[in-house]
C-alpha positions in Angstrom: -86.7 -47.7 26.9 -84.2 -47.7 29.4 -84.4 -49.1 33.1 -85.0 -46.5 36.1 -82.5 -46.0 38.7 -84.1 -44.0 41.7 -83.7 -41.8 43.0 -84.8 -39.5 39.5 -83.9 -36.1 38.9 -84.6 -33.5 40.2 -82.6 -34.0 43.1 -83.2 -32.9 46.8 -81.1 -32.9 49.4 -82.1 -36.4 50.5 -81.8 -37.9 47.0 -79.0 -36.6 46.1 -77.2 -37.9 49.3 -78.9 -41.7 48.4 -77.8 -41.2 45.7 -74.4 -40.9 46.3 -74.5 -44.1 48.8 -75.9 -46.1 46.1 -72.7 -45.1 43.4 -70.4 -46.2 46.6 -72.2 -49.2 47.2 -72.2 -50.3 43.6 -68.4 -49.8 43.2 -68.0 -51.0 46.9 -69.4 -54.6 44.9 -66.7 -54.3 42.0 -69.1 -56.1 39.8 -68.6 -53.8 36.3 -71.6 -55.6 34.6 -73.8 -54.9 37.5 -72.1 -51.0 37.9 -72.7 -50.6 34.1 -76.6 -50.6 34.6 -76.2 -47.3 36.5 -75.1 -45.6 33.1 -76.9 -44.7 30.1 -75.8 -47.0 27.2 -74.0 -44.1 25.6 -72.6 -42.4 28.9 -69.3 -40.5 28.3 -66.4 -40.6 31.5 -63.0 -39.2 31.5 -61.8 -40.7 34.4 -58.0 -39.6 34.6 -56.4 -39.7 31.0 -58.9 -42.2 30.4 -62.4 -41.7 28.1 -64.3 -44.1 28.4 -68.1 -44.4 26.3 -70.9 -46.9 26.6 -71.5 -49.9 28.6 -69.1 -52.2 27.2 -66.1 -49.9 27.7 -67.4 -49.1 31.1 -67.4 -53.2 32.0 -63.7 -53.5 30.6 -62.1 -50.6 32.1 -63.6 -51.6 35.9 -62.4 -55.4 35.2 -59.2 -53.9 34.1 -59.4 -51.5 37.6 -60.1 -54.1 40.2 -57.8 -56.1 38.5 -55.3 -53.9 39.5 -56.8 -52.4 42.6 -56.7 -55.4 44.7 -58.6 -55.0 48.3 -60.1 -51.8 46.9 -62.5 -49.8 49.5 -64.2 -46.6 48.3 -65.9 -44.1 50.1 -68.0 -41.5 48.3 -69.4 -37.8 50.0 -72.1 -35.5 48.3 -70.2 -32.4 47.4 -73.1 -30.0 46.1 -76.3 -30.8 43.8 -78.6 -29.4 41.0 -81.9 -30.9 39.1 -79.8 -33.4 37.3 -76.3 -33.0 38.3 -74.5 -34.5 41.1 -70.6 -33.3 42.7 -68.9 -35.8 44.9 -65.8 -36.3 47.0 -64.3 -39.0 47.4 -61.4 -41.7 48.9 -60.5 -44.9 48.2 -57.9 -47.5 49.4 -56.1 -50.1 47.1 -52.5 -52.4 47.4 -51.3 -53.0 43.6 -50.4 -56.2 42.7 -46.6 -55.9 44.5 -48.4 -55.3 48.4 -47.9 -51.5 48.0 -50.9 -49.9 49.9 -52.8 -46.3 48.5 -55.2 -44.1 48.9 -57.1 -42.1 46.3 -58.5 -38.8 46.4 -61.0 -37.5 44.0 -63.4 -35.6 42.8 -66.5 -36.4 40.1 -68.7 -34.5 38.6 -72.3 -36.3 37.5 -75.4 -35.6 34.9 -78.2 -38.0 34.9 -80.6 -38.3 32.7 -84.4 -38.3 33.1 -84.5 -42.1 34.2 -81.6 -42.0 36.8 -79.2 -43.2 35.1 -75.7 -41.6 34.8 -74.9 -39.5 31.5 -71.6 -38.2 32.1 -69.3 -39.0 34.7 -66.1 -36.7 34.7 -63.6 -37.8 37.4 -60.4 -36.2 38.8 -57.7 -38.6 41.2 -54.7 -38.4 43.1 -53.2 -41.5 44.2 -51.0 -41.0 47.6 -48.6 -44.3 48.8 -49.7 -45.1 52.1 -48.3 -47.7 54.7 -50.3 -50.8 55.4 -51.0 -49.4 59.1 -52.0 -46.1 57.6 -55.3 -47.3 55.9 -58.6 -46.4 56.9 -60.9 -48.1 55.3 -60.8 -51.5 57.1 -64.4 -52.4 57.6 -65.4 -56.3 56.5 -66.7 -57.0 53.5 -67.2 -55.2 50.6 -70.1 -52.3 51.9 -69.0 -50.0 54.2 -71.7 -50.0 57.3 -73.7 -47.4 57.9 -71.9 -46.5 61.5 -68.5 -46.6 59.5 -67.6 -42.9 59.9 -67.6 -40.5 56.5 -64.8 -39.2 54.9 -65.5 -35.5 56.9 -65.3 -37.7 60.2 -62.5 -39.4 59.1 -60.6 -36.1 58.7 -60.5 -36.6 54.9 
């Protein structure tokens, strides 16, 4: 049987929105064992030209990522809901390995199964170069507080 994740389907409103926090948090921790528990063992992503399926390919393409994404910051904003199905918006901010600051734009597209956990995660990005005095995202630490404005307030 697998673990819960709450908030469960059906979504509300509310739920959906903790929901949403909980995803950013989780990647906000870049720990892909711990991020993998959020995902059914046989959960299918295309995350740009990538497809990735089950847990174990989920843990090496996010220790692959934040390998690459050094300093990464994410922000995540609920985009609409249904009984099981989850769109987001979303930003985040990375340098690569030779100091070049970005920021990400895109969009996901969620299903859950009946114990929480993600089924399907289908994820469109846009990476923009940025200056290093152009970023955003510059709380400390790696969760963003909960005063930290939103992507909407941040004009994103």
């Amino acid at each position: 049987m697998e673990n819960t994740r709450p908030p469960l389907p059906p979504f509300t409103a509310k739920s959906a929105v903790e929901k949403v926090r909980a995803a950013e948090n989780g990647w906000n921790n870049k720990d892909p064992q711990k991020v993998s528990l959020a995902y059914t063992k046989d959960s299918q992503w295309r995350n740009r030209s990538s497809f990735v399926n089950g847990r174990d390919e989920i843990v090496e393409f996010l220790t692959e990522k934040w390998q690459k994404e050094i300093d990464y910051k994410l922000i995540k904003e609920l985009w609409a809901f249904t009984e099981n199905r989850i769109a987001v918006r979303y930003a985040y901010e990375y340098k690569n390995s030779e100091g070049q600051w970005f920021r990400a734009y895109g969009n996901e597209n969620w299903e859950f199964d009946e114990f929480g956990l993600m089924k399907n995660r289908y994820a469109c990005i846009n990476d923009l170069a940025i200056e290093a005095k152009d970023r955003l995202f510059t709380w400390q630490g790696n969760i963003r507080p909960d005063d930290f404005p939103s992507l909407t307030e941040l004009g994103l």
